[in-house]
Residue, then its C-alpha position, 0 to 999 in steps of 0.5 A: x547418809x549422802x544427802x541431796x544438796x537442793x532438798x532441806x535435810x529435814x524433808x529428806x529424814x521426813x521422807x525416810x520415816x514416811x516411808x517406814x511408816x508406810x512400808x510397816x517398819x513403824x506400824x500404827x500405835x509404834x512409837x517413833x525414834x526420838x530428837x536425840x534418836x534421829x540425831x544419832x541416826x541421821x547425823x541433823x542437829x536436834x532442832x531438825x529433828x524436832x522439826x521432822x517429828x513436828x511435820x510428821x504431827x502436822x501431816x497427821x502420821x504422828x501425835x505427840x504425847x508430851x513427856x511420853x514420846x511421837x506416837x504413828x497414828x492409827x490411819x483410816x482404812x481405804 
């Protein structure tokens, strides 16, 4: 991954899932890749990727379901 020195790292996987989910690659109801997934993929450590998972809550693209995993949410339509 050639990562871009002046972006946080955990913005740029943010971006990345952003798009999958944005482009269907996880459409609504999927479940997300988790910590040690995103570690494995992305080569971050895995505080990052729970960072990453957090924001994608946070934004409302994904919700946590403890014990279970990171699940796309269901978007309004437009």
């Amino acid at each position: 991954m050639d990562w871009k020195p002046d972006i946080p790292r955990w913005q740029q996987v943010y971006e990345i899932i952003e798009a999958r989910i944005a482009d269907g690659t996880y459409p609504p109801g999927e479940q997300l890749p988790g910590v040690l997934a995103l570690h494995a993929e992305f080569g971050i450590a895995q505080m990052t990727a729970r960072r990453v998972l957090s924001e994608l809550r946070d934004a409302g693209l994904a919700q946590m379901q403890p014990g279970i995993g990171t699940f796309v949410t269901e978007l309004p339509k437009p």
